[in-house]
VMD Tcl script that draws the C-alpha trace (Angstrom):
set ca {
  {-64.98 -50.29 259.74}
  {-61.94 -48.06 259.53}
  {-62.07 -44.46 261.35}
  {-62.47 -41.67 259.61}
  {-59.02 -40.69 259.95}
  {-58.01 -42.79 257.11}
  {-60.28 -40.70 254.81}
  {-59.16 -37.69 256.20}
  {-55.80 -38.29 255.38}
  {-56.44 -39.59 251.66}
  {-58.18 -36.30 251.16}
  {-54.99 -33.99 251.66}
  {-52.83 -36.47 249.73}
  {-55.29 -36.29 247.24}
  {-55.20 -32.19 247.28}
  {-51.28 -32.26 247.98}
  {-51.15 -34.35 244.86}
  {-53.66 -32.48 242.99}
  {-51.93 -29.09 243.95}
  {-48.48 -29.92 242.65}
  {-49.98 -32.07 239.46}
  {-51.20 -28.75 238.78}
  {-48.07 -26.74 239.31}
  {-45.98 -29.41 236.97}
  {-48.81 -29.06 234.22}
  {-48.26 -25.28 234.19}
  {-44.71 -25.65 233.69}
  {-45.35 -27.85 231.33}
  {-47.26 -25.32 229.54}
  {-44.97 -23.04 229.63}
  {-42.32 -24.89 227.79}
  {-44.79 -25.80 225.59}
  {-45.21 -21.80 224.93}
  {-41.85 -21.20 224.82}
  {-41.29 -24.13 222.39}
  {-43.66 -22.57 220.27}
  {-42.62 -18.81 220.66}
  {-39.41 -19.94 219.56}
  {-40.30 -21.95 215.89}
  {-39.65 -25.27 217.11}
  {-42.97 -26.51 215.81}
  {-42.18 -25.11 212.60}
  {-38.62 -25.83 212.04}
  {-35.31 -26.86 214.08}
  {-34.09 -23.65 215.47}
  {-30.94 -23.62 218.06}
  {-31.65 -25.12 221.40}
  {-35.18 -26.98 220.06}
  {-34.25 -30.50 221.08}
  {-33.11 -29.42 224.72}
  {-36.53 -27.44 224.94}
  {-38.54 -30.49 223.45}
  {-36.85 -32.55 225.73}
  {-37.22 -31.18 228.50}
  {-41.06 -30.79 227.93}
  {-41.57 -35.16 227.03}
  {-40.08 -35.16 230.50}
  {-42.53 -32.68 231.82}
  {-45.68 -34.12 230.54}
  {-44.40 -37.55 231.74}
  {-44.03 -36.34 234.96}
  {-47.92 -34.49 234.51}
  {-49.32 -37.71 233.55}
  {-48.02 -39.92 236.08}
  {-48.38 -37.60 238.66}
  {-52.43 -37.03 237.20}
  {-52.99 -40.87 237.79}
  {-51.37 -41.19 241.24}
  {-53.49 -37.86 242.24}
  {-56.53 -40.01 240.70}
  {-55.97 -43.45 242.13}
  {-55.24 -41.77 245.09}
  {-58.68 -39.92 244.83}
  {-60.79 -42.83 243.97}
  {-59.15 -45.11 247.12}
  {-60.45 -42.15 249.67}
  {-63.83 -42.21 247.98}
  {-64.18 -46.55 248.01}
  {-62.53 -45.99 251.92}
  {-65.06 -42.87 252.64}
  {-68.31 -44.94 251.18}
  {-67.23 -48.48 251.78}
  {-64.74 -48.83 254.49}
  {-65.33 -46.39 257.21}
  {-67.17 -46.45 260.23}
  {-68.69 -42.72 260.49}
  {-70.59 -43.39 263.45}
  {-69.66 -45.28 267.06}
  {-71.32 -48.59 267.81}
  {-74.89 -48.32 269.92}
  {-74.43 -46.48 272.65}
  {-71.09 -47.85 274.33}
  {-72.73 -51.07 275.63}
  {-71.06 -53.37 273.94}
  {-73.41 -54.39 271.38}
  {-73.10 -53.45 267.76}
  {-76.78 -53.17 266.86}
  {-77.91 -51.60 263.45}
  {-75.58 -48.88 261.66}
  {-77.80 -46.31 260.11}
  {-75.08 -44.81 258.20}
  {-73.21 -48.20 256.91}
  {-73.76 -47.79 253.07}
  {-75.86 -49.48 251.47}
  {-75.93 -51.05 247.48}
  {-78.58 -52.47 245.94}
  {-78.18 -53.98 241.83}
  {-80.96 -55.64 239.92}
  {-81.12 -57.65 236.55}
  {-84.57 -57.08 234.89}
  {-85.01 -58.61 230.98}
  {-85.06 -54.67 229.98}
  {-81.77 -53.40 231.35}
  {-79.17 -53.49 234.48}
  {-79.77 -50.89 238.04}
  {-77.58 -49.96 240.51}
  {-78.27 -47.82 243.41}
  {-75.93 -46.38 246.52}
  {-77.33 -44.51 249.48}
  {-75.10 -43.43 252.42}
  {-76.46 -41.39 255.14}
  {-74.70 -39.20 257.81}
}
mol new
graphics top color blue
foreach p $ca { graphics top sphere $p radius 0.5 }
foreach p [lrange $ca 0 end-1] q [lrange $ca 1 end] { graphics top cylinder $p $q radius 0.2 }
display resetview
């Protein structure tokens, strides 16, 4: 499996993402204020298009941003509980033996319904 590194890594693009999808949404907001404060929802007052303009752009930038902070997010979590080795091989010797903390999945078809069930230990 892959070190942990890798996970390590998709968790602070995940926050740096997060953090600034977060900063862009509150600017966003704040046109969105300002937009209001100044009639535009009610009628076309002077400088409305610029301002309604500029906040499309905005929230185009929030959205996109949101998903690449999400697909981002989920990769790090299929890595973390898929993908990554989070402990060394039996003791050094060479042999892999058994990995108590490899993930394991389990699913089962019965005539009354579906299961599913994940267990990862560490």
């Amino acid at each position: 499996g892959l070190p942990p590194t890798f996970v390590w890594i998709g968790l602070g693009a995940t926050v740096l993402l997060g953090g600034v999808t977060a900063a862009v949404a509150i600017d966003t907001n704040d046109i969105h204020s300002k937009f209001t404060k100044d009639g535009c929802n009610q009628l076309a007052a002077a400088g409305c298009s610029d301002t309604a303009k500029k906040g499309k752009d905005e929230q185009t930038i929030t959205y996109v941003l949101g998903g690449a902070t999400a697909a981002v997010g989920i990769t790090t979590a299929v890595i973390a509980l898929a993908f990554t080795r989070w402990s060394s091989s039996n003791g050094g010797n060479g042999s892999h033996g058994s990995n108590d903390s490899a993930p394991r999945v389990s699913a089962g078809v019965t005539p009354h319904g579906a299961s599913a069930s994940f267990a990862l230990d560490f």
